[in-house]
C-alpha positions as CSV (number, residue, x, y, z in Angstrom):
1,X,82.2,183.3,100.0
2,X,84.5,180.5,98.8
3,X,87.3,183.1,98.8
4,X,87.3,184.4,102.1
5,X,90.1,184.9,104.2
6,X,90.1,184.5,108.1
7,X,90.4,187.6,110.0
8,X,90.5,186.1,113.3
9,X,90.3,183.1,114.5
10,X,87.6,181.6,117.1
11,X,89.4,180.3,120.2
12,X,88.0,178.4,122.6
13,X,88.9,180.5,125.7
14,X,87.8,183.7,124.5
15,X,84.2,182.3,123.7
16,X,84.0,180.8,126.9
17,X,84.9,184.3,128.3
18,X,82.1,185.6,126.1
19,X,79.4,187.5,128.4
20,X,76.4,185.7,126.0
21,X,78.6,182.1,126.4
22,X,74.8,180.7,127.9
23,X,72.9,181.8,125.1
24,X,74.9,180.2,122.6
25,X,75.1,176.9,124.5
26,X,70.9,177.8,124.5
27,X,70.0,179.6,121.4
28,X,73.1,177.8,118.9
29,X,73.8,174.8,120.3
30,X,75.7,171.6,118.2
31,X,73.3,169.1,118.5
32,X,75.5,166.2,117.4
33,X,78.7,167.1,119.4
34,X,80.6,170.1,120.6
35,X,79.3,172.8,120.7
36,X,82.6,175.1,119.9
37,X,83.8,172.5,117.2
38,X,80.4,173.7,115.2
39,X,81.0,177.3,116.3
40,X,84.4,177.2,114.5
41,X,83.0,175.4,111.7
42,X,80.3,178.0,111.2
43,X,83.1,181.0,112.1
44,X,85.3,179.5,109.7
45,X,82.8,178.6,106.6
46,X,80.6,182.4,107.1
47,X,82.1,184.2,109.6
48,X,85.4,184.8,107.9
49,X,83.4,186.3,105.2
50,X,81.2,188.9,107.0
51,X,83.7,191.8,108.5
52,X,82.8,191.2,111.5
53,X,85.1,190.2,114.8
54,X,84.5,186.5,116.0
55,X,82.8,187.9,119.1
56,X,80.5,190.0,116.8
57,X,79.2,187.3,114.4
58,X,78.2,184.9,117.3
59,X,76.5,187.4,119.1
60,X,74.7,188.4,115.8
61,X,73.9,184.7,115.1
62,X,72.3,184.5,118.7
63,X,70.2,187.6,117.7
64,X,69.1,185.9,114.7
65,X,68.3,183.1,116.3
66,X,66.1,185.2,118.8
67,X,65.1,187.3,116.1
68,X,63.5,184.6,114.0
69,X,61.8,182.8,117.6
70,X,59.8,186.4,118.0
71,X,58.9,186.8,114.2
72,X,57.2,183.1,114.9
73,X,55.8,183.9,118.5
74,X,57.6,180.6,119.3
75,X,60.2,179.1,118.8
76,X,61.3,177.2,115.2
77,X,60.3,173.7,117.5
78,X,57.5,174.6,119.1
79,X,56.1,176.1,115.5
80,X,57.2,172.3,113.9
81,X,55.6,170.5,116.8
82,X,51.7,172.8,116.4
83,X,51.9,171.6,112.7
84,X,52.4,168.1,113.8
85,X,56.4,168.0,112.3
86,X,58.1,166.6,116.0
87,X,61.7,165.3,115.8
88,X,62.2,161.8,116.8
89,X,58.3,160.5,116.3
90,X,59.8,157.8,113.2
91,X,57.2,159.5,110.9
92,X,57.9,160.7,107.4
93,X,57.4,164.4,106.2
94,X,57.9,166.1,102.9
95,X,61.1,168.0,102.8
96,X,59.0,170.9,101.8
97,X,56.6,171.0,104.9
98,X,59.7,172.6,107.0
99,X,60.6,175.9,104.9
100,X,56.9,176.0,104.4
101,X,55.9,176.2,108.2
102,X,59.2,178.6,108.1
103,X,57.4,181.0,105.5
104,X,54.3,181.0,107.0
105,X,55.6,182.3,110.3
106,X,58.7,183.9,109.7
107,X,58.0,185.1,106.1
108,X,61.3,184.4,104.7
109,X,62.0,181.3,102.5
110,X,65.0,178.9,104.4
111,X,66.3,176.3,102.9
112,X,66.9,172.9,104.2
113,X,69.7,170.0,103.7
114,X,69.2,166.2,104.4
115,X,71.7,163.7,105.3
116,X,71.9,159.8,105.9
117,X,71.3,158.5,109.5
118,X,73.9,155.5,110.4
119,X,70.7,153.3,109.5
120,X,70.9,155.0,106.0
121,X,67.7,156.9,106.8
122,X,67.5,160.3,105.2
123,X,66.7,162.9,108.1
124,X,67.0,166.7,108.3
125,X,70.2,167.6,108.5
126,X,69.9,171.7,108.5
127,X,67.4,174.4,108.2
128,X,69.5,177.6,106.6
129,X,68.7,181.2,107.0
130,X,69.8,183.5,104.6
131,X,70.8,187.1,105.7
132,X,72.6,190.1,104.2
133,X,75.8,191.4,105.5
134,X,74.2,193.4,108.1
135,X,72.8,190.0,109.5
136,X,69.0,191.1,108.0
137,X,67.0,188.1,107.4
138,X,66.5,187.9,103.7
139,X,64.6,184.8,101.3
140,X,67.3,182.1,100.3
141,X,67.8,181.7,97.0
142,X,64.7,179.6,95.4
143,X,63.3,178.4,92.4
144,X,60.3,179.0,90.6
145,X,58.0,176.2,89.0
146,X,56.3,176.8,85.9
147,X,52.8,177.8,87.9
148,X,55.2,180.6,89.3
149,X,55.3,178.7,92.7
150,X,57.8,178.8,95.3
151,X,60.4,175.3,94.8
152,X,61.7,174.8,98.0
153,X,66.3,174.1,97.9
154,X,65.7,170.6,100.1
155,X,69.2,169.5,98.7
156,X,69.9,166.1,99.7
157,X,66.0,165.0,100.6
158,X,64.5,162.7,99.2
159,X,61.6,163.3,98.1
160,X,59.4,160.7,98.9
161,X,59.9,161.6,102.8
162,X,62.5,162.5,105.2
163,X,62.5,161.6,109.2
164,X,63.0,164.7,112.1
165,X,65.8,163.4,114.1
166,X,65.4,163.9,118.0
């Protein structure tokens, strides 16, 4: 994906013309800042790469989004929050325990990414869904431990415990 060229770009007054513009502030929203600068970013990084027009992709991300909430009967939050992982509560948590509640009710295996808060706390950073071209939900890319066990990619986590940012 590295190699992909942009077929369009994503401008700002088109998506805001976009008849699903509430569901992406809802369903895909940038929770550390504007909203359209992490559209873009995303457009730009995956979008470019999928055939798709830039009107296409985000609506396919938004049904991937609601896609995932139904195959957990909740959504992704409210499935943390009944396994006691709730953003904000200063508590450690394995960086497994997220793609593991993931598999459970989703059945796909997602990878997560850590980052430093400005207090040099590692926190989750991102939980990433891996799909085909067709926007089918597929297992990331994984290892395997000796005992033939799922090994969670938690690139970034460390992994004596990482905190759920509000």
């Amino acid at each position: 994906m590295e190699n992909c060229q942009p077929s369009a770009s994503l401008n700002k007054a088109a998506v805001n013309k976009y008849s699903f513009i509430a569901d992406l502030q809802n369903y895909w929203p940038n929770l550390k800042g504007q909203d359209f600068t992490f559209w873009k970013y995303e457009w730009d990084k995956h979008g470019t790469c999928s055939s798709q027009s830039p009107e296409d992709y985000c609506r396919m991300a938004i049904d991937l989004i609601k896609h995932i909430d139904n195959l957990m009967r909740y959504t992704i939050l409210d499935r943390f929050s009944i396994r006691h992982l709730a953003p904000g509560a200063g508590t450690l948590y394995a960086p497994s325990d997220f793609p593991t509640v993931i598999k459970q009710f989703a059945h796909v295996i997602a990878n997560i990414t850590c980052n430093f808060d400005s207090a040099r706390h590692n926190q989750l950073h991102e939980i990433r869904f891996c799909t085909d071209g067709n926007g089918v939900l597929r297992n990331c890319p994984h290892l395997k431990n000796w005992l033939n066990s799922v090994v969670y990619d938690t690139r970034g986590c460390n992994t004596r415990g990482i905190s759920f940012p509000a």
